[in-house]
C-alpha positions as CSV (number, residue, x, y, z in Angstrom):
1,X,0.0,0.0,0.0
2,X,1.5,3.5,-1.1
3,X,1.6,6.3,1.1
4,X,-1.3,8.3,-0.7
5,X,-3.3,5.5,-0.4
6,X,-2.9,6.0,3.4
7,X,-3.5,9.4,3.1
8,X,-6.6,8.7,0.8
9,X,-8.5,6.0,2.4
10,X,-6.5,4.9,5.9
11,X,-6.0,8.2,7.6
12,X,-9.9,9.0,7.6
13,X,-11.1,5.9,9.1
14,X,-8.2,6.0,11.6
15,X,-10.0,9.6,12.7
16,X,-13.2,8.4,12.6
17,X,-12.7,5.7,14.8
18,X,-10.4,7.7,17.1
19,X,-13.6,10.1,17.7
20,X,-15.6,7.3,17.9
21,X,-13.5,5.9,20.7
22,X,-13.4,9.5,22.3
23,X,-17.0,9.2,22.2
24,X,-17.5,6.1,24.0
25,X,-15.2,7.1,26.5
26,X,-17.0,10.4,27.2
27,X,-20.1,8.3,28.3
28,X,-18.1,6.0,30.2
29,X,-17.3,8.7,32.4
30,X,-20.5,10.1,32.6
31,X,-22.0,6.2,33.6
32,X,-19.6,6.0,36.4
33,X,-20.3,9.4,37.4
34,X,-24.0,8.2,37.7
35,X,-23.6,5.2,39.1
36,X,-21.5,5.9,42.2
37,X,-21.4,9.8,42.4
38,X,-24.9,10.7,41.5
39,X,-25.0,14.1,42.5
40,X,-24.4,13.6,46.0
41,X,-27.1,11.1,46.7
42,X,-27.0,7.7,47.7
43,X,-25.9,6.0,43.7
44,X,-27.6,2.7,42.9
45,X,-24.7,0.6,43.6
46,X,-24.3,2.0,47.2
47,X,-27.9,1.3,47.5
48,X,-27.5,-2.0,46.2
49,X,-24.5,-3.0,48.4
50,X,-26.7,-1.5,51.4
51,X,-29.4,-4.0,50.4
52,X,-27.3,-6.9,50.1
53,X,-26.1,-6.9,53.3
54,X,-29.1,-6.6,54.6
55,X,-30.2,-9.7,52.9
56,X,-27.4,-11.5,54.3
57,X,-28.0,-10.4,58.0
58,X,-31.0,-11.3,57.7
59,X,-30.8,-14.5,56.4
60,X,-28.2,-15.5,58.8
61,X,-30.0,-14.7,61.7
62,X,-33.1,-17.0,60.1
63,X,-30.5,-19.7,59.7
64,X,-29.5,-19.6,63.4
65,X,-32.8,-19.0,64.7
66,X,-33.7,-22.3,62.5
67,X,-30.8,-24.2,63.7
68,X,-31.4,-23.5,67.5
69,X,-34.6,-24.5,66.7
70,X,-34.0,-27.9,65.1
71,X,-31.8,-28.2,67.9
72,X,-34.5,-27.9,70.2
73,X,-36.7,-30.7,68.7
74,X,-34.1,-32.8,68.3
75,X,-33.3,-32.9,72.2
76,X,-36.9,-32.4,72.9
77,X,-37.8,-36.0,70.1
78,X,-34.5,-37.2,72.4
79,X,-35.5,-36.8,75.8
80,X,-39.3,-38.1,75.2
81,X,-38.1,-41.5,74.2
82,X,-34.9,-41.6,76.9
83,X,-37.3,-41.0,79.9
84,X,-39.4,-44.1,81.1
85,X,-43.1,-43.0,80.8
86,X,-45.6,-42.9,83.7
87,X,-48.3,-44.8,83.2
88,X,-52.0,-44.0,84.6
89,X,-53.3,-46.6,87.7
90,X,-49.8,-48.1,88.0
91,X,-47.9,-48.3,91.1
């Protein structure tokens, strides 16, 4: 390829996608600035993050509250069958 043919066809599409790529970094910037700097505000990933944790709090204390109660069964099931029963009119 000869150097005018650069000039001619290469060159223009080079700047075209160099503006292009300008472009699309231009609203990169702009989606991060919305996404966690919002204007001051709570952004939806900090809101997000907040709401996760939450979640998992939460379902951790279910899961304990669940376990301490299978726990409870379990010895209750346990001690109803180790203890020898009383039985009415015996002596």
């Amino acid at each position: 390829m000869s150097t005018d043919q650069y000039e001619a066809v290469c060159k223009d599409q080079f700047r075209e996608i160099k503006e292009q790529i300008g472009e699309v970094k231009a609203q990169n910037v702009e989606t991060h600035r919305r996404l966690f700097i919002d204007n001051g505000s709570p952004s939806i990933q900090t809101r997000q993050d907040r709401t996760e944790r939450i979640i998992k709090v939460l379902l951790w204390a279910v899961m304990v509250v669940g376990a301490a109660s299978i726990a409870q069964v379990t010895k209750g099931v346990y001690n109803h069958f180790q203890k020898p029963h009383m039985v009415s009119g015996a002596t």
